[in-house]
N, C-alpha and C positions, 0 to 999 in steps of 0.2 A: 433583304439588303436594301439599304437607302443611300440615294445621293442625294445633293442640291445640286440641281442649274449649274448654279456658279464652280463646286467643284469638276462636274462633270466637262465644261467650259475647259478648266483646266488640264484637267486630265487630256482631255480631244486635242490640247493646243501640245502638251508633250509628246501623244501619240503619233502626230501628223508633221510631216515634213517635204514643201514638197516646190514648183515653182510657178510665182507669178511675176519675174520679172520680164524685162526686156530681153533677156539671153534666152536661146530655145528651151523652152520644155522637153525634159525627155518624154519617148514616149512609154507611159506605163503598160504595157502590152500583158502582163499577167499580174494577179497579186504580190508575185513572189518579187516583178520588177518596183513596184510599189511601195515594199516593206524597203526594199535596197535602198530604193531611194529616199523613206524617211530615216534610214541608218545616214545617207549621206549630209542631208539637212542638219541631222545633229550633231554629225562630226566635224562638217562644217559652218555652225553655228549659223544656217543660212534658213530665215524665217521666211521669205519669199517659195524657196525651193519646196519647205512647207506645205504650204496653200494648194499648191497643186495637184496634192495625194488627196485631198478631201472631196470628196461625191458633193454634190449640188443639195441632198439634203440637212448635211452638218452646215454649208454655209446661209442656209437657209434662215436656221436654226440659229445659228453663232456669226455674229458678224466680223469679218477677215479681222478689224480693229480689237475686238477681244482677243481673238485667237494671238495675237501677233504680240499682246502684251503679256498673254497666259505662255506664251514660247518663253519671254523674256526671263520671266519669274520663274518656270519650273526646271527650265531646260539641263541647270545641274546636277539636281539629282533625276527625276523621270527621263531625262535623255537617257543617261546611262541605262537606264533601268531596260529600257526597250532595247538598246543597241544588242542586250545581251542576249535576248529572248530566239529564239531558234523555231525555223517553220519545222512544221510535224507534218500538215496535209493539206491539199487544195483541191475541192468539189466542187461541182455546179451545187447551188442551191434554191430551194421553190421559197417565199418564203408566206409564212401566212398573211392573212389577215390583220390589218394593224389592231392592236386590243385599245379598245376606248378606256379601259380602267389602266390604261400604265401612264406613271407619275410623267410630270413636266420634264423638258429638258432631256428624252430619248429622241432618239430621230429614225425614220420608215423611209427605207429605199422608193423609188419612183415603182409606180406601178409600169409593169410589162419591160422595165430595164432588164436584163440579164445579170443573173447575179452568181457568184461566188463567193463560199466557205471558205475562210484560212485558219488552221491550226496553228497556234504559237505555244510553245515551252518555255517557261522559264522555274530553273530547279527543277520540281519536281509537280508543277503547279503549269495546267493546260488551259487554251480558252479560247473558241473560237472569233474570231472578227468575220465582219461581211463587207464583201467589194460589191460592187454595183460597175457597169460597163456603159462610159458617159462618151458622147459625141461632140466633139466642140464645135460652133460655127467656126465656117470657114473664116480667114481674115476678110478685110473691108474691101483689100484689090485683088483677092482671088478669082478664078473664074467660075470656082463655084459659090462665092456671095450671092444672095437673094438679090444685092443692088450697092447701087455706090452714093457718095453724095460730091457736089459738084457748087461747090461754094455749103451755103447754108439750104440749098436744097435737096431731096433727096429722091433718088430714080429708083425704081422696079427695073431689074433687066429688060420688059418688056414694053416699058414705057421710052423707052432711049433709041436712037437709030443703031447707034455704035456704041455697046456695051462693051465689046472688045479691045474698046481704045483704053477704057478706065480697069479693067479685071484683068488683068495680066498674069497675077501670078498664076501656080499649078499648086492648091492645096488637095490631094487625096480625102477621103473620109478617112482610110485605112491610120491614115499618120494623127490623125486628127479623134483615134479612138482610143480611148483610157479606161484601164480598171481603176477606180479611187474608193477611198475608204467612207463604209456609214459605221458611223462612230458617235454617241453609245445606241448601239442598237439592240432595243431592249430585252426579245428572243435571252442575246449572246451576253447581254454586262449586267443585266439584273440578279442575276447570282456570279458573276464570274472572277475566279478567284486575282486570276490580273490585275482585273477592273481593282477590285478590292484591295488589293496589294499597291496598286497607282494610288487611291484613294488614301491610304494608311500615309503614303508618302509625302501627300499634302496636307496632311492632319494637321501639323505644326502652326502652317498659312494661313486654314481653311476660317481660322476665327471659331472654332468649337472647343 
């Protein structure tokens, strides 16, 4: 099974729904919160909300600005598509080796991240996706920032007398830890009949 880049681009931007605005992030605390929340993104046509289900490798990969046009463009038909899809299972999983002979445009969880298998249904057509478990930096006035800055300069907590003065808030790691999606990860979408089935739906688009 073959993609391009660019459809797979697409497909990642209808899959993923999740948040990067000003409003709090939920927090994605298992796959199954993840999936919800890109069900909510698409119910509520909200591409910010988006961005936030996706692991550090898909944006790596695809930059927020495609993704955000690939939402605009697919989101009426692939939205639906996913909204209907049903979890089946959720594993820990190991994953291999990234394979050097797999085409452009997959994307390989961080190494030593923790990861998780989710099973999705749709019809009668199964396919696993992989989460990855990411850490955000704390905010800029938390107390556990690395540092602050102070005009256009910029302190180490350990460079400053009163670090206390500027780091005020109370950010957790706990609150601040997410399951998010790597999406296409080539293991799971290189035969996967979803993938395939998302793909057929942009066939029309895709300029083939």
């Amino acid at each position: 099974m073959k993609y391009s880049a660019a459809c797979l681009a697409l497909i990642c931007a209808g899959l993923l729904a999740s948040a990067c605005s000003v409003t709090a992030r939920p927090r994605l605390t298992e796959p199954r919160t993840s999936i919800d929340v890109m069900r909510d993104a698409y119910r509520e046509d909200d591409p910010s909300l988006f961005l936030h289900t996706l692991g550090r490798p898909v944006l790596r990969e695809y930059s927020e600005h495609m993704l955000r046009v690939g939402w605009s463009e697919i989101r009426p038909r692939v939205g639906a598509f996913i909204d209907r899809a049903k979890v089946v299972e959720v594993n820990d999983y190991r994953a291999p080796r990234p394979d050097p002979l797999a085409p452009a445009g997959f994307v390989w969880p961080d190494d030593g991240a923790p990861l998780m298998r989710l099973r999705l249904r749709l019809d009668n057509d199964e396919e696993d996706f992989l989460f990855q478990q990411e850490i955000d930096d704390a905010p800029p006035t938390a107390k556990q920032a690395r540092g602050f800055w102070i005009g256009d300069r910029y302190f180490v907590r350990t460079e400053h007398p009163s670090p206390n003065t500027y780091l005020v808030e109370d950010s957790p790691e706990a609150e601040r830890t997410h399951w998010r999606l790597v999406f296409p990860y080539y293991p799971f979408q290189r035969e996967g009949p979803l993938t395939w089935r998302l793909q057929q739906e942009l066939e029309p688009d895709s300029g083939k």
